[in-house]
C-alpha positions as CSV (number, residue, x, y, z in Angstrom):
1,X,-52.6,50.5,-72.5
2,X,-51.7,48.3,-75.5
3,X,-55.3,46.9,-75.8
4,X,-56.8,50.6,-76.1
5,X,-53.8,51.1,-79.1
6,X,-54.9,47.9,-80.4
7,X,-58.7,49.2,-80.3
8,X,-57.5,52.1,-82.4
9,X,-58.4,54.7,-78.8
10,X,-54.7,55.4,-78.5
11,X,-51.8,56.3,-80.5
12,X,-48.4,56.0,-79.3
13,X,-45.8,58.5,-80.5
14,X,-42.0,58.8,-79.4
15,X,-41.3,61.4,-76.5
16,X,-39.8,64.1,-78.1
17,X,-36.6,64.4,-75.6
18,X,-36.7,60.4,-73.9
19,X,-35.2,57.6,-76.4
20,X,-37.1,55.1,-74.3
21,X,-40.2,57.0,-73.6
22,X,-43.3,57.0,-75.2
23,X,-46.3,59.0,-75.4
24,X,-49.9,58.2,-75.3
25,X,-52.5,60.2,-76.5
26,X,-56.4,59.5,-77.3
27,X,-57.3,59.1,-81.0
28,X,-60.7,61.0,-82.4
29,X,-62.2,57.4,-81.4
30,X,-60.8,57.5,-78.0
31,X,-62.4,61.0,-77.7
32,X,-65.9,59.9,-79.2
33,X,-65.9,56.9,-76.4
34,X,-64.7,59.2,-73.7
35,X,-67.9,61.2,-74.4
36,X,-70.3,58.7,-74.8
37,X,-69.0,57.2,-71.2
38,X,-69.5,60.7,-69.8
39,X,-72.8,61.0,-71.0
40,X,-73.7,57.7,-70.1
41,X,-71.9,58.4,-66.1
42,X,-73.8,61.0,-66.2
43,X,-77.3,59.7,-66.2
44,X,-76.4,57.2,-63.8
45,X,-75.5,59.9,-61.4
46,X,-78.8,61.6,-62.1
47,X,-80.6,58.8,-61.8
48,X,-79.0,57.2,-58.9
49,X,-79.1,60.9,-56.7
50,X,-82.6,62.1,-57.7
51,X,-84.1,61.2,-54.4
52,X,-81.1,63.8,-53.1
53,X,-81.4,67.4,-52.6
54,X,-78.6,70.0,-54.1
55,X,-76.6,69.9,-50.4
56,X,-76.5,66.2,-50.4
57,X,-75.6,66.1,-53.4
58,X,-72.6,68.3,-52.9
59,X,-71.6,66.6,-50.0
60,X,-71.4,63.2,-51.7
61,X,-69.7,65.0,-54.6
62,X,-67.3,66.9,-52.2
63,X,-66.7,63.5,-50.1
64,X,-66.0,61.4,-53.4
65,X,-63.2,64.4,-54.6
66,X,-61.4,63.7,-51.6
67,X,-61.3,60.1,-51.7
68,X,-60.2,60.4,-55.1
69,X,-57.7,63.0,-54.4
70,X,-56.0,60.7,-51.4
71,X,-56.2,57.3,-53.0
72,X,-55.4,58.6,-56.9
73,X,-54.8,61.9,-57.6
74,X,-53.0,61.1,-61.0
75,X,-57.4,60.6,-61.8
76,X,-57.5,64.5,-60.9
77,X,-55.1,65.3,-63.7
78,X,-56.1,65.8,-67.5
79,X,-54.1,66.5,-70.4
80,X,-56.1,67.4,-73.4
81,X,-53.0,67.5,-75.7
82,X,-53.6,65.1,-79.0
Protein backbone atom coordinates (compact mmCIF):
# COMPACT_ATOMS: atom_id res chain seq x y z
CA UNK A 1 0.00 0.00 0.00
CA UNK A 2 2.67 2.63 0.73
CA UNK A 3 4.07 2.49 -2.81
CA UNK A 4 0.48 3.37 -4.34
CA UNK A 5 0.50 6.49 -1.57
CA UNK A 6 3.81 7.17 -2.65
CA UNK A 7 2.55 7.12 -6.44
CA UNK A 8 0.03 9.73 -5.39
CA UNK A 9 -3.12 6.59 -6.14
CA UNK A 10 -3.90 6.58 -2.39
CA UNK A 11 -4.42 8.93 0.34
CA UNK A 12 -4.24 7.82 3.89
CA UNK A 13 -6.54 9.54 6.34
CA UNK A 14 -6.95 8.78 10.21
CA UNK A 15 -10.03 6.36 11.11
CA UNK A 16 -12.44 8.46 12.51
CA UNK A 17 -13.08 6.29 15.77
CA UNK A 18 -9.46 3.91 15.80
CA UNK A 19 -6.25 5.92 17.16
CA UNK A 20 -4.17 3.34 15.44
CA UNK A 21 -6.22 2.79 12.31
CA UNK A 22 -5.93 4.28 9.10
CA UNK A 23 -7.84 4.63 6.11
CA UNK A 24 -7.10 4.19 2.58
CA UNK A 25 -8.87 5.59 -0.08
CA UNK A 26 -8.15 6.03 -4.04
CA UNK A 27 -7.09 9.60 -5.11
CA UNK A 28 -8.72 11.05 -8.57
CA UNK A 29 -5.41 9.43 -10.09
CA UNK A 30 -6.04 6.16 -8.52
CA UNK A 31 -9.55 6.36 -10.11
CA UNK A 32 -8.21 7.51 -13.60
CA UNK A 33 -5.76 4.20 -13.47
CA UNK A 34 -8.52 1.98 -12.18
CA UNK A 35 -10.36 2.90 -15.41
CA UNK A 36 -7.80 2.69 -17.76
CA UNK A 37 -6.97 -1.00 -16.34
CA UNK A 38 -10.67 -1.81 -16.73
CA UNK A 39 -10.74 -0.81 -20.11
CA UNK A 40 -7.69 -2.31 -20.92
CA UNK A 41 -8.98 -6.04 -18.97
CA UNK A 42 -11.59 -5.54 -20.88
CA UNK A 43 -10.34 -5.92 -24.37
CA UNK A 44 -8.28 -8.67 -23.25
CA UNK A 45 -11.28 -10.60 -22.27
CA UNK A 46 -12.91 -9.73 -25.59
CA UNK A 47 -10.21 -10.60 -27.41
CA UNK A 48 -9.11 -13.63 -25.65
CA UNK A 49 -13.12 -15.17 -25.61
CA UNK A 50 -14.16 -14.15 -29.16
CA UNK A 51 -13.81 -17.71 -30.47
CA UNK A 52 -16.62 -18.41 -27.47
CA UNK A 53 -20.22 -18.22 -27.72
CA UNK A 54 -22.55 -16.22 -24.99
CA UNK A 55 -23.06 -19.74 -22.85
CA UNK A 56 -19.43 -20.36 -22.75
CA UNK A 57 -18.76 -17.37 -21.92
CA UNK A 58 -21.03 -17.39 -18.99
CA UNK A 59 -19.88 -20.47 -17.78
CA UNK A 60 -16.23 -19.34 -17.67
CA UNK A 61 -17.46 -16.09 -16.09
CA UNK A 62 -19.72 -17.97 -13.62
CA UNK A 63 -16.75 -20.60 -12.92
CA UNK A 64 -14.09 -17.70 -12.37
CA UNK A 65 -16.80 -15.85 -9.60
CA UNK A 66 -16.64 -18.86 -7.68
CA UNK A 67 -13.04 -19.32 -7.57
CA UNK A 68 -12.74 -15.86 -6.66
CA UNK A 69 -15.44 -16.02 -4.09
CA UNK A 70 -13.63 -19.24 -2.29
CA UNK A 71 -10.03 -18.22 -2.59
CA UNK A 72 -10.63 -14.13 -1.95
CA UNK A 73 -13.80 -12.89 -1.40
CA UNK A 74 -12.38 -9.55 0.26
CA UNK A 75 -11.88 -9.11 -4.22
CA UNK A 76 -15.79 -9.28 -4.33
CA UNK A 77 -16.17 -6.27 -2.01
CA UNK A 78 -15.98 -2.57 -3.28
CA UNK A 79 -16.19 0.57 -1.40
CA UNK A 80 -16.56 3.54 -3.56
CA UNK A 81 -16.24 5.99 -0.63
CA UNK A 82 -13.31 8.82 -1.41
Amino acid sequence: MTQLVERGLLRREPHPTSRRSMRLYATDEGHSVVTRAASIAGRIEAETTSPLGADDKGTIHRLLYRLVEQLNPDALTVDNRS
